[in-house]
N, C-alpha and C positions, 0 to 999 in steps of 0.2 A: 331650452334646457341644455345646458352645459354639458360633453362627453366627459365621463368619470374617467382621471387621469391612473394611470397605471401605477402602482408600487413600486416607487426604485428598486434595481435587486441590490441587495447588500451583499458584502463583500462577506467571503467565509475570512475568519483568520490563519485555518489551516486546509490546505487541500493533500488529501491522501490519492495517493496512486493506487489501487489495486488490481494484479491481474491476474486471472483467476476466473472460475464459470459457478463459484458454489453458488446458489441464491440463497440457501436459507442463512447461510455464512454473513452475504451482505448484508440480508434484511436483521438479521441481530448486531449485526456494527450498526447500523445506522439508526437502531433507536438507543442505543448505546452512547454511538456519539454524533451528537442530530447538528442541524444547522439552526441555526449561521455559523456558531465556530468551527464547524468540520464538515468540510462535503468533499465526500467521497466519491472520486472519479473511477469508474469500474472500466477494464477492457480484457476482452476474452479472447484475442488474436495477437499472435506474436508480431509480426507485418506494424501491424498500428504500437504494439507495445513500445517497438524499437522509434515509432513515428511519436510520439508522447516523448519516449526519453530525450529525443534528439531537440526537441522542440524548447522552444524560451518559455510554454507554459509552467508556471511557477509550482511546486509541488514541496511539501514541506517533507515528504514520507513515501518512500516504496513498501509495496505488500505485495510480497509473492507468495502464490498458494503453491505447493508444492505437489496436490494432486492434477495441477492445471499443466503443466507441462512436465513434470519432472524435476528433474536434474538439467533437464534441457532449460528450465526456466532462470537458473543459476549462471548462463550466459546472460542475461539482462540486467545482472544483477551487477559484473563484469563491465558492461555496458557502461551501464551509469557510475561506474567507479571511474571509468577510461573520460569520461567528460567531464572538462572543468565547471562547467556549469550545475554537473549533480555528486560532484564528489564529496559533498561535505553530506549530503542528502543521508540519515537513518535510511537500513534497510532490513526489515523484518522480514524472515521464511516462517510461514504458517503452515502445517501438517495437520492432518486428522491424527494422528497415533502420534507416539515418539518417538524421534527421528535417532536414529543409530549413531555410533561414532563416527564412522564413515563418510554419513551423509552431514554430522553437523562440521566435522573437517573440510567438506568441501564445501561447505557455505560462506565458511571463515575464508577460505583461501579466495572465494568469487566477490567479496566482499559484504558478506550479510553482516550487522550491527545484533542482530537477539532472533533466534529459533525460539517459536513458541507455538506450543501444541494446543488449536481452536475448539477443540470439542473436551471435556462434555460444555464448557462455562467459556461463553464469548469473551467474559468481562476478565480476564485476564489477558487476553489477545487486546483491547483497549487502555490496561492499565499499562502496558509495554508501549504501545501507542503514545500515551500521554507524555511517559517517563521519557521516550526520547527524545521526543519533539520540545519538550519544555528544556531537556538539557543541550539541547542542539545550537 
């Protein structure tokens, strides 16, 4: 008897960067927007965020949660603008509440693409997701 050959994996068509530590946050993105066309690469450490951005791993989308580092998280954002490789890259800031004038000025200036408040309804934080990435 023959061993049963493995499933190719198949390619997503878009890969989302998120960093950030919410769980219930991913677990509503990702029945939201499932695979194959979107898999969602999660990472909870700044060290490796910087080690992802710097990386030739292809990524169609940053997602910064803004309770995950701050404003401090706003420097990766910066990051990825300063590399040719991810300057064209959409970059969404995600907050639990509404993010101030203050805070949506300096997301603009780190280079975030669209602020959008996750809670109570995931499915607008996806619908921003789509819009950009399709217009990108």
């Amino acid at each position: 008897m023959q061993a049963s050959t493995c499933p190719h994996a198949t390619e997503s068509k878009f890969r989302l960067l998120y960093l950030g530590t919410d769980l219930k946050f991913m677990a509503a993105l990702r029945q939201l927007l499932t695979e194959p066309d979107y898999r969602l690469v999660a990472c909870s450490d700044q060290g490796s965020a910087v080690l992802f951005l710097k990386s030739d791993i292809p990524y169609d989308l940053l997602l910064i949660d803004l309770e995950w580092q701050g404003t401090e998280g706003l420097k990766l954002a910066k990051l990825a603008r300063s590399l040719r490789h991810r300057r064209r890259m959409p970059i969404i800031l995600v907050a639990a509440t509404k993010l101030s004038s203050d805070v949506k000025t300096l997301a603009r200036k780190a280079g975030v693409s669209e602020c959008v408040t996750k809670a109570p309804n995931v499915s607008v934080v996806s619908e921003a997701i789509r819009r950009l990435i399709e217009n990108n």
